[in-house]
Steps between C-alpha positions, in 0.01 A plus 500: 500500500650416820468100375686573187753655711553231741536280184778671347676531896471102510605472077817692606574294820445211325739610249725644712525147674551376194791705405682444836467135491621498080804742699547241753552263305745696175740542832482101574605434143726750486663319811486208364662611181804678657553152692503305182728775380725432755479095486540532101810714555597216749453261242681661234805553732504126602477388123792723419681379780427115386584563124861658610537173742421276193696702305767444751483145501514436128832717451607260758382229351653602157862541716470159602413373180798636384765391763383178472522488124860661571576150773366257224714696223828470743398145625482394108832672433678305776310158388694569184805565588488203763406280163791692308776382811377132509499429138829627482 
């Protein structure tokens, strides 16, 4: 009897050892997780930072577009009046 006793004593270290080390290493992952949490939210933060700078720079781009469609459209109108006061 005492044999089949010392058994189950080593069976539950053995499990017990067992269940720390599976504990040991939930917490690692579980650190790990909450710092690719925090690098995700990093991420995330940095995209929407980029797509409001790109955003930025094509309303800018768009103004531009548009003053300098406004310079040709007054350069043209001056060509022609230029052409209207030497033919005449």
């Amino acid at each position: 009897m005492e044999k089949s006793l010392r058994g189950k004593e080593l069976d539950n270290e053995f499990f017990l050892s067992q269940f720390e080390e599976i504990e040991k290493k939930v917490e690692n992952l579980i650190v790990v997780c909450n710092s690719l949490e925090v690098t995700n939210l990093e991420l995330f933060n940095k995209i929407k930072s980029l797509e409001e700078e790109l955003q930025g720079k094509i309303e800018a781009e768009k103004k531009i577009a548009q003053e300098k469609a406004l310079i040709r459209s007054k350069v043209d109108n001056l060509l022609v009046r230029l052409e209207e006061l030497t033919a005449n």
